[in-house]
N, C-alpha and C positions, 0 to 999 in steps of 0.2 A: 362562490360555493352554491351548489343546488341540492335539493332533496331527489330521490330516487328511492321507489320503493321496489322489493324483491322482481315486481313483474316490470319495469320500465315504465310504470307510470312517476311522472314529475306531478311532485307534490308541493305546491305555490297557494295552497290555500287555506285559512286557521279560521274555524268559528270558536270565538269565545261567547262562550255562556255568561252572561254576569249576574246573575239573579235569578233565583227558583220560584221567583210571587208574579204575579199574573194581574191584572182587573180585567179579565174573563176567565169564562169557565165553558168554553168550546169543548163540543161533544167526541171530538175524536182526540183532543190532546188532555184531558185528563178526566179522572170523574166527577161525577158532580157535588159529592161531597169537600172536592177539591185532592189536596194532596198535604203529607205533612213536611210543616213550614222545614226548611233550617234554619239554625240560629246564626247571628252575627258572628257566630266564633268560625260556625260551619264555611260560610262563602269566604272568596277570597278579598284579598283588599284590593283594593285600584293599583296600589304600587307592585302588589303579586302580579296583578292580569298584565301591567306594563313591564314589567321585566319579563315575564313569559314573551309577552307581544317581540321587544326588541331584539332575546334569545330564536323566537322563531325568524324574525326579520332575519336576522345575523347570519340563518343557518339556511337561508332560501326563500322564507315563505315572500311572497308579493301582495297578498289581497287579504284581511282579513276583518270578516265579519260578525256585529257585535249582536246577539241575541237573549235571550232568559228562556224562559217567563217572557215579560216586556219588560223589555231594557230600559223605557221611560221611566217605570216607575221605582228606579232605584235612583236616589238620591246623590246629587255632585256629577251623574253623568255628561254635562257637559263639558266642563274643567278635563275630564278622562278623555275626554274623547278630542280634545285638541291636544294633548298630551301624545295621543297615541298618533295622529295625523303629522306629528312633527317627527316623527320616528323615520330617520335616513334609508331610502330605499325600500318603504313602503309604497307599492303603487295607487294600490285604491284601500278606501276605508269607509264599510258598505254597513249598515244599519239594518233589522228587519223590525217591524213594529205591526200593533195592531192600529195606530193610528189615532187612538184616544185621548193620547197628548200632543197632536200634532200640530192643533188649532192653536197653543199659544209656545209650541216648542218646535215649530218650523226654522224658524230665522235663526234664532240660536244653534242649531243644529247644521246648519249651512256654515255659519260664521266660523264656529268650532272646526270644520275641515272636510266632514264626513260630506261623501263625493255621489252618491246612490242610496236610495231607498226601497225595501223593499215590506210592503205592506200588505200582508195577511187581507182578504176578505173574501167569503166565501158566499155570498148574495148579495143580489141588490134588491131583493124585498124583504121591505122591514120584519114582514110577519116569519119567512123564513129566517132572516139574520137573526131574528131576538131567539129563535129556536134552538138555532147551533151555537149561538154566545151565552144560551140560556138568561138571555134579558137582557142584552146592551143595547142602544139607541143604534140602530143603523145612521141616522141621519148628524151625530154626531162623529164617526166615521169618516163620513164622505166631508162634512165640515173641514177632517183633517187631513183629506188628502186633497180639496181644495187650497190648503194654506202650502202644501207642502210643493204644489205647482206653481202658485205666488213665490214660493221664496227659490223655486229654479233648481228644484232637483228633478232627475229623471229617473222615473217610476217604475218600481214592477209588481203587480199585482200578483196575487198568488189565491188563486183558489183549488181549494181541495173536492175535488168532485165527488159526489157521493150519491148512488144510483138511489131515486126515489123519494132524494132530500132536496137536491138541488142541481140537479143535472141537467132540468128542464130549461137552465136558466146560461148554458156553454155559449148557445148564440148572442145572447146578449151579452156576454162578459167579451167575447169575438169583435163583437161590434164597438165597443169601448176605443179599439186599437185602428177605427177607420178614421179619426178625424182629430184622433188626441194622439200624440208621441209615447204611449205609453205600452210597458210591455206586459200581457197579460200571460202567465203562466198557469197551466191546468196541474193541476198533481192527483196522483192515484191514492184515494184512500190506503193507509198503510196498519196495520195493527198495534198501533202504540198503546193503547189499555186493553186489557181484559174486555173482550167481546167476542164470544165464541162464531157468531157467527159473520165476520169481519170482510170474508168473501164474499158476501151477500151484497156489501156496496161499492165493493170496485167496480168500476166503469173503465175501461180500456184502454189509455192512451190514442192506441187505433181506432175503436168507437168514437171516442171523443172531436179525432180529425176529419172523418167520416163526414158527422155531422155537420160540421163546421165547412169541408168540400163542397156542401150540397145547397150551400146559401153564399160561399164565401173562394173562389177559387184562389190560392196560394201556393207561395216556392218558399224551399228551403232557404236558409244562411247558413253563411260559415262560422262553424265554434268560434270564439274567441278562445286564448290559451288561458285566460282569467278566470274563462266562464264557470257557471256551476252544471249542476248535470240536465239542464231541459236543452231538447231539441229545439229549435224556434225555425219561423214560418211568417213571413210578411204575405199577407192578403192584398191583391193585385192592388196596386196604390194607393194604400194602406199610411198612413201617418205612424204608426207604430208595430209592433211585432204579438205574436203570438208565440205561444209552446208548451210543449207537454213533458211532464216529468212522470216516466215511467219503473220507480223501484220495485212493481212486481211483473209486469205483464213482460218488459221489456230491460230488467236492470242494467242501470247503467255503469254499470262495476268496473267497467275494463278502461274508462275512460275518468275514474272517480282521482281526482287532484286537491282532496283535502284531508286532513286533521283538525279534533274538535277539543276543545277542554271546558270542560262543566264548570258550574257555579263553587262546585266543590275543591275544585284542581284537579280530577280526574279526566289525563289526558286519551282519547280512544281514538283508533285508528278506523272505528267503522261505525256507525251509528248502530247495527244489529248486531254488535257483539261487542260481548259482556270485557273482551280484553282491554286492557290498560294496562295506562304508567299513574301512581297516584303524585303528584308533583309536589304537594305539601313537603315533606321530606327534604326534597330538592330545593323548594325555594328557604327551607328554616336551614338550610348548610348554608345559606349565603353565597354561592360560590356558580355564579352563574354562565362557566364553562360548562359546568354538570347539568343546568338546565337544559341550554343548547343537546349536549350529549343523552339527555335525557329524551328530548325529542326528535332524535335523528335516530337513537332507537327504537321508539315506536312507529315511524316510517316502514324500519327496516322488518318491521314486525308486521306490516300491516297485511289484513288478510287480502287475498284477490279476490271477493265477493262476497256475498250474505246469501241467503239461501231460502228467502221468505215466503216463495211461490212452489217449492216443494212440498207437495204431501207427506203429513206429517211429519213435517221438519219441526221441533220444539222452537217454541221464541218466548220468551221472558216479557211479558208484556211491562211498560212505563210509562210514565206522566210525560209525552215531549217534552214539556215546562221546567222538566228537571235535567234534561240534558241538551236542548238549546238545539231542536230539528234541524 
């Protein structure tokens, strides 16, 4: 059995959210006041997210990745996450982090099942990093993505580029990928909080490769069916890849192959829009044919695009942190 949504996109791919709490306070995922907490009653339990997990498993899904907040700092994480890696007909079981628990939660994390990591970082100068984390050590970061190449996972960076904050710095995130197997991802600043003037730092997918053409000559590769939405780009012999994730300049909508469900149980069919299935319900019936049917509805619902580079198109701004980017 497979997923199929309205336009013929196959949908093989589930982020679970598993925590709304954070140890950062990066400037484009939430404000700096923070956000308000949920309570223990609010998130769901491990055994909700695992029967969700096995109901998506069941009904198609192949890949799915575990986020928050950071997901390190939700407590028994490991135990859940070999729980979930034993789940029949899961293919890969991908992690995103900031990295801050990586230094003593590498190896366990390997051991546990979980097959990719993908690790947030948006500089490599400390004075800019501690800017956009609003004070985390850079150098304990990189500590943990040191430990995280020791214990033999394969990497992907993810930086958020943001014209006048950090954009000076593309080249050398570029360069990372000539001599280390790792894959470095660009993303376009996106509007997730309240910031009226939002367009002011997006930097262009196209700009980005530009730049990157003019120190670094490189070819395309071919999607994977797993993959998520970045184009990637191997720089002429190159040890690792490059790519850009383009949600405004270039949406990648017509090619999107995933469903996401919040810390909450709120399952949504599109990261910019407000629709959902709210799961709680479903999972307190017990009756986890309904779950399955629960999420093969929201498939069937899901929209063919967001709308987030049209003038004056409304958007509800939100804390990433509370729905698991």
């Amino acid at each position: 059995m497979g997923l199929t949504d309205p336009f013929g996109r196959t949908i093989n791919y589930l982020r679970l959210s598993i925590t709304d709490r954070c140890n950062m306070r990066c400037v484009y995922c939430m404000p700096a006041e923070g956000i308000p907490l949920l309570t223990h009653n609010d998130i769901l339990s491990y055994e909700d997210f695992l029967r969700i997990a096995k109901a998506a498993v069941a009904a198609g899904i192949e890949k799915i990745r575990i986020t928050g907040g950071e997901p390190l700092v939700r407590k028994g994480i490991v135990p859940f996450l070999a729980r979930l890696a034993s789940i029949q007909g899961l293919r890969q079981l991908v992690l995103t982090t900031n990295a801050l628990h990586l230094d003593e939660m590498a190896e366990s994390l390997r051991d546990a099942g979980v097959q990719r990591l993908n690790i947030s970082l948006d500089s490599l100068r400390p004075e800019t990093f501690s800017r956009i984390t609003r004070g985390v050590d850079l150098g304990q970061v990189l500590r943990g993505i040191t430990a995280a190449e020791q214990a033999g996972f394969p990497l992907k960076i993810n930086m958020v580029v943001m014209a006048g904050i950090n954009d000076a710095e593309v080249l050398d995130f570029a360069a990372m990928t000539v001599n280390r197997p790792l894959s470095v991802r660009f993303i376009e600043y996106m509007p997730a909080i309240q910031n009226e003037r939002w367009k002011e730092l997006i930097v262009p997918g196209a700009t980005i490769l530009d730049r990157i053409r003019q120190k670094y000559p490189f070819s395309p590769l071919e999607r994977d069916s797993l993959a998520g939405p970045a184009r990637t780009f191997r720089i002429n012999g190159a040890a690792g890849t490059i790519g850009v994730i383009t949600p405004v300049s270039g949406h990648f909508c017509g090619e999107c192959n995933r469903i996401r469900v919040t810390a909450t149980g709120r399952a949504r069919g599109c990261l910019f829009s407000n629709a959902g299935i709210e799961l709680k319900p479903v999972l307190n019936a017990g009756d986890d044919e309904l779950l399955g049917a629960a999420l093969r509805s929201l498939v069937e619902r899901k929209p063919g695009r967001h709308f987030l580079a049209e003038a004056g198109q409304h958007h509800t701004p939100f804390a990433m942190s509370s729905i698991g980017g």
